[in-house]
N, C-alpha and C positions, 0 to 999 in steps of 0.2 A: 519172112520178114515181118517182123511185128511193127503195126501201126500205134506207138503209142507217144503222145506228147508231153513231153516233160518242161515243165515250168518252172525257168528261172526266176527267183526272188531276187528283186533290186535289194540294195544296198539298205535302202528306208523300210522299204517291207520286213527284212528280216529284224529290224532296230525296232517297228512296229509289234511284229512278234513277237518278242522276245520280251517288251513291257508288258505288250496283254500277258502274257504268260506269268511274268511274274505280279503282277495284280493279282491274278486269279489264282494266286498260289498265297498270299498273304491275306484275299479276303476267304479264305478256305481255312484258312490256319485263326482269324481272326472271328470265324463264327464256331470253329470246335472247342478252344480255348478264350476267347474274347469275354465272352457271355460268363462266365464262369469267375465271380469275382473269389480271391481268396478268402477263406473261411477267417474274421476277425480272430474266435478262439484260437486256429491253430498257427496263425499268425504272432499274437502274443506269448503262447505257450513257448514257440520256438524260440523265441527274443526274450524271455522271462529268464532273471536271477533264479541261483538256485536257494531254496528254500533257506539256506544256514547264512548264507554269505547277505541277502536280503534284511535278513532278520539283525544281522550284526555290523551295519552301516551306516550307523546312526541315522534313518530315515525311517519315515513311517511306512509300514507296508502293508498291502490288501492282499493275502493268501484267496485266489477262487479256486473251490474245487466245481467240476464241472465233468459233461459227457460231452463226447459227440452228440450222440441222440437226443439229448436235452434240448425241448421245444423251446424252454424258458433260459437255458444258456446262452442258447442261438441267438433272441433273442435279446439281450442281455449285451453279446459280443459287442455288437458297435458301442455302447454307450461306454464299456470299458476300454474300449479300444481308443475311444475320444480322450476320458479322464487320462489315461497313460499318458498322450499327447500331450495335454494340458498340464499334467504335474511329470513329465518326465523327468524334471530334476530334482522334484522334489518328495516326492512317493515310490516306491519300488512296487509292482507288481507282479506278482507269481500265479500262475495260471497250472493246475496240476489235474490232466487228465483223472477221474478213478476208474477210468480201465485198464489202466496202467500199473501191471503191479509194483512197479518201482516205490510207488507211493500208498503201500497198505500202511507201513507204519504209519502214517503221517493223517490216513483216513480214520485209523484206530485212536490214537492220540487226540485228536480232534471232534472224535464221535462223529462224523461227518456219516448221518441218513435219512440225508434230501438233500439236495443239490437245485440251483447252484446255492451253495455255501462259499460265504465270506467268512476268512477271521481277520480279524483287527487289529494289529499291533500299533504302537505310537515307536518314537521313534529309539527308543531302548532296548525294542524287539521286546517289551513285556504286550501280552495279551488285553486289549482294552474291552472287546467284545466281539461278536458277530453276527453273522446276519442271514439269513433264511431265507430262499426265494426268491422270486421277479423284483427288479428293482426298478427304475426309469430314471435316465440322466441325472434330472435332479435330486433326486433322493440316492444316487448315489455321489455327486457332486458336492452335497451337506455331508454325507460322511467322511468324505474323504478331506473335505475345508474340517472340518471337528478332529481329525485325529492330526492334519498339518496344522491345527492351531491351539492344540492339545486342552482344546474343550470337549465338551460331554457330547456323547453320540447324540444326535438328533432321536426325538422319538418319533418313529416311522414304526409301521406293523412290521414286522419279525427281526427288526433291530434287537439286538438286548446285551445290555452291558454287562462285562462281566467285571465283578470285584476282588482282583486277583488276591487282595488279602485276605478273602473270606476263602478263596478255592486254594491258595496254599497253606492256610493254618486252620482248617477243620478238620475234625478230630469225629468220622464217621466209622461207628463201631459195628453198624448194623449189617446186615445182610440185603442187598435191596435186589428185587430181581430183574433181570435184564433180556432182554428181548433178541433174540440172535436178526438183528437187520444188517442189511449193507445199503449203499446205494444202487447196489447190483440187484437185488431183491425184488426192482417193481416189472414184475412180470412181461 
């Protein structure tokens, strides 16, 4: 004969249980994933126009080329991630991995070797300038007010304008030599 006593759970007891349990199963699920906010970059990336369709809707648009591993991207993310919010209706923003090869052309086209790299269209999709580097809110906040009010870029360090009349009608016969870089390049 086995002595052994088995204990019934009332009715409350097991309604008891069955909440701790599932507490304990959402604050488990809440510190593996909780903590863990979404990356601003890939966040935009996914919800970003595609480069052509951006370019051709009559709005002005911010092309960022950018890394995951990019300390200064990262960086970088929330403040474009705010501007997005702020001009959502009236800026398009395209965020284009270059670890991605889908977008060599577009790295090659652009000369794109540093990151994060802006380019700058107004709202014609013609090319107004771009930009190099760590930005902060405001200083990307003045560029983005300059290209939606189709005044001149602000001058900020690695801002720089380009003169699309001069970069489609020069007439370069030389040989200049060039430097095999990518933004894949920094060691």
């Amino acid at each position: 004969m086995q002595n052994s006593k088995l204990v019934e759970l009332g009715k409350w007891q097991r309604v008891f249980l069955l909440i701790i349990s599932i507490f304990i199963a959402l604050a488990l699920l809440f510190i593996r994933n909780g903590f863990q906010q979404e990356n601003p970059l890939e966040l935009l990336a996914r919800n970003s126009l595609k480069p052509e369709i951006a370019l051709n809707n009559n709005r002005p648009t911010i092309i960022e080329f950018y890394a995951d591993w990019c300390e200064a991207c990262q960086e970088m993310g929330p403040s474009i991630l705010s501007l997005k919010e702020r001009y959502d209706n009236s800026i398009d923003f395209v965020l284009l991995n270059v670890d991605n090869d889908k977008w060599l052309d577009l790295i090659d086209t652009y000369n794109v070797n540093g990151i994060p790299k802006l380019e700058l269209f107004n709202d014609l999709g013609h090319l107004k300038g771009e930009s190099i580097g760590l930005k902060d809110f405001n200083q990307l906040d003045q560029i983005a007010l300059s290209l939606l009010n189709q005044r001149e870029l602000p001058q900020i360090n690695g801002v720089e304008y380009i003169d699309t009349n001069k970069v489609l009608f020069s007439n370069l016969n030389e040989n200049i030599p060039t430097r095999n870089i990518s933004p894949r390049s920094h060691g």
